[in-house]
N, C-alpha and C positions, 0 to 999 in steps of 0.2 A: 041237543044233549051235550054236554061238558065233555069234554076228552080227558079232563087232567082230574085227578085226586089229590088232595095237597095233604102232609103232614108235618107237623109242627110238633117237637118235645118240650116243655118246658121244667125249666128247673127254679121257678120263682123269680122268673126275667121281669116280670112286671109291667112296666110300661116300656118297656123294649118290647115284650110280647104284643102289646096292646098301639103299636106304632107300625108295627110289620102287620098285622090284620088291618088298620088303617090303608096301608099304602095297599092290599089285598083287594080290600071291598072297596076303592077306586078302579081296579081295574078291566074293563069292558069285557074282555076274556075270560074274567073268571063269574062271571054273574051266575048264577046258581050250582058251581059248581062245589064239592064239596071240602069242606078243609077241618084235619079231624085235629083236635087241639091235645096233647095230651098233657096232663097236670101230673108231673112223676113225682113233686114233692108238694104238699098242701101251700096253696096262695089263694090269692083273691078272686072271687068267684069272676068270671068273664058274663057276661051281658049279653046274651046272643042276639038281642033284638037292634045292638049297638050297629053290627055288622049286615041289615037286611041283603045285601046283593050275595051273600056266600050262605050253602048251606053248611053251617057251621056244627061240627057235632065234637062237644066237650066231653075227654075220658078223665076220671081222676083215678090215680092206682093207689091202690088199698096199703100198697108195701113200694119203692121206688124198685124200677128196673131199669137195666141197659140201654145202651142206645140202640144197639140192633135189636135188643125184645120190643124194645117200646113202637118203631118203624116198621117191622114183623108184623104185629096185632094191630097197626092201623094199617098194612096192606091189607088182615083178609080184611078189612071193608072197603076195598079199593072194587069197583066194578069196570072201571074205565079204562082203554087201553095205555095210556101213560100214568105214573107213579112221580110224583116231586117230594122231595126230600127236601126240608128247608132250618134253619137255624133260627129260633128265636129271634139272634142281635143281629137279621139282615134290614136292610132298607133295600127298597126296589122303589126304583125314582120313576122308571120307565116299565110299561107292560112288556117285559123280558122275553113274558113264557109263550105268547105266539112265534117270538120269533126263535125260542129253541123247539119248541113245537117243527117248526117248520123246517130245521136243520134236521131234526130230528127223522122226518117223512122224507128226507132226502133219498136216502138209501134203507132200504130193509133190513140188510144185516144188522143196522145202528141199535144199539141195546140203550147207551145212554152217551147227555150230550151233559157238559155244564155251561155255566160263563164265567169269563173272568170275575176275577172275585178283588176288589179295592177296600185300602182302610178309608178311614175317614178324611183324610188330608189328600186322596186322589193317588194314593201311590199301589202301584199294581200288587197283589199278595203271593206268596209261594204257593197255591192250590195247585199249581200243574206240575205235576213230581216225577222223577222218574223210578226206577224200581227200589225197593225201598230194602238195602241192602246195609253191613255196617257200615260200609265207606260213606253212602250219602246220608248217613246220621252224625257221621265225624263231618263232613262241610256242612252239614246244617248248627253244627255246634260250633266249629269258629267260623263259620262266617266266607267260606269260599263259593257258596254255592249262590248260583243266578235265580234272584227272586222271578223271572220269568222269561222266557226266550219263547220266540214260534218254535213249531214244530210239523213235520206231516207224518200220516200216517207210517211211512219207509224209514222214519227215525227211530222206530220201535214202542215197546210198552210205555204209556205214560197213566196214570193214576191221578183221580182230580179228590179235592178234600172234601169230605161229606154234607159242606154247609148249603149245597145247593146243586142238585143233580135234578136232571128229569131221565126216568129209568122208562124203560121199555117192559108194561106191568108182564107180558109173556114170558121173557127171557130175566125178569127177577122170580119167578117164577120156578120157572126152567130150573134154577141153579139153587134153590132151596131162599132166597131171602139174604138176609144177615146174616153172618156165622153168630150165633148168641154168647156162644164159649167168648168174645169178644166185648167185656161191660164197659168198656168206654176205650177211644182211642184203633185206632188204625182197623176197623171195621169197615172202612172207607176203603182201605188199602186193599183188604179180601176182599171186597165186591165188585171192585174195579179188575183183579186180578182174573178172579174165577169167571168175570164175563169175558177176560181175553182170551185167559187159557180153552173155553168152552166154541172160541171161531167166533164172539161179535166184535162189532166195532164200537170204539169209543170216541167218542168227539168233544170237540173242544170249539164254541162259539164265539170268538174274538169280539163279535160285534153286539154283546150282550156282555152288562155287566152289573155285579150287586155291592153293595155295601156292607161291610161286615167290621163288627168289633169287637176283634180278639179278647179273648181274657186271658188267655196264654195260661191258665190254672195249675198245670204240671212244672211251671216255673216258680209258685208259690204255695204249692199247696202238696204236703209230704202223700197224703193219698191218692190225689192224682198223677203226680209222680210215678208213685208205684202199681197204680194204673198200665200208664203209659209205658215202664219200664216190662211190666207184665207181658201186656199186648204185643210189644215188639219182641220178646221171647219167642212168644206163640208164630207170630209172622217167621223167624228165621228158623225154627225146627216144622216151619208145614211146607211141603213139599211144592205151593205156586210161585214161593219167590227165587224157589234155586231153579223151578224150571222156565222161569220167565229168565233169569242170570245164565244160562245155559243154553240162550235161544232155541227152545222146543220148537218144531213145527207145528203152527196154530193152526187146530182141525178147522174144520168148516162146519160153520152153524149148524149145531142139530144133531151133533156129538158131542153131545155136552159131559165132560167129564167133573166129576166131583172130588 
């Protein structure tokens, strides 16, 4: 029986979609397991016969939704105990997901793991963040801030980008999903937050890594923009990132606070 459930949003990525379900139904791990595709704006119909090794099931939405709606209503058809979150424009060269799989089985408390995340040219991407406060929005806007350093867990709160997690279906669970109130942009930042502040662990898989290609759309695009400027509003008057900035004592699993 498959462990992993996969979800996939697409926004009319096209053959970016249809290259990442490629690199998918090669891989040994996921052979019948199921991957729910969802269609948030009308494109071209997908071929499910194209993909035989994944149980492939196509949603198309009648009106487009968020990223955490759209990821919400493909968990409830998640029955398995792990949850993967995945981005349209990844490549996955190598079967990843065993071996975050198996980071993941390390320890119990682990809620969610990712991997490094690379552009296309080999060079490592900022996905591993630290609390997402004004100061590291001012170095991420001129340019002081380290595209990637290690780190261990006694270094504190770290936060991974939404383009590729595998969650712990119990403890996304646990914490309610997605905040929805979140339609695009730092939805990543509360679920990574509320699993810490809640006592799990989050990890980080060095020796796993994807491909990804930015579109950076809040640099060119006045709606996304005001997305992004939105979202981060929301992040700085809700009460996980001053109590992550105010190093709270993190309960222990299973006081999970909201």
């Amino acid at each position: 029986m498959p462990e992993l459930t996969l979800s996939i949003v697409s926004h009319r990525h096209g053959a970016l979609l249809h290259a990442l379900l490629d690199d998918l139904n090669r891989m040994p791990s996921l052979h019948g397991a199921p991957v729910i595709v969802t269609l948030n704006i009308p494109e071209q119909q997908i071929d499910v016969s194209s993909y035989p090794n994944l149980q492939l099931i196509v949603v198309k939405n009648r009106l487009p939704l968020g990223f955490s709606a759209n990821h919400n209503r493909a968990f409830g058809r998640c029955t398995t105990d792990w949850f993967v979150i995945l981005n349209p424009d990844l490549r996955l060269a190598d079967d990843v997901l065993p071996r975050l799989l198996a980071v993941a089985q390390e320890k119990p408390n682990t809620s969610l793991v990712a991997p490094l995340v690379i552009n296309e040219v080999g060079d490592v991407e900022d996905s591993v963040r630290s609390n997402l406060t004004p100061l590291s929005i001012a170095r991420r806007i001129f340019g002081t801030r380290q595209r990637f350093a290690p780190f261990s867990q006694s270094d504190g709160f770290r936060w991974f980008a939404g383009m590729c997690m595998l969650v712990r279906a119990d403890a996304f669970r646990a914490i309610g999903g997605f905040d929805e109130r979140y339609f695009l942009y730092c939805e990543d930042y509360d679920l990574c937050a509320r699993l810490h502040l809640a006592g799990y662990e989050l990890r980080l898989d060095p020796t796993s890594a994807v491909v990804h290609e930015a579109r950076r759309a809040s640099h060119t695009s006045l709606k996304h923009l005001y997305w992004h400027v939105m979202s981060l509003l929301r992040v700085w008057t809700s009460s996980q990132v001053w109590k992550i900035a105010l190093s709270d004592p993190v309960p222990r699993a299973g006081t999970h606070r909201r």
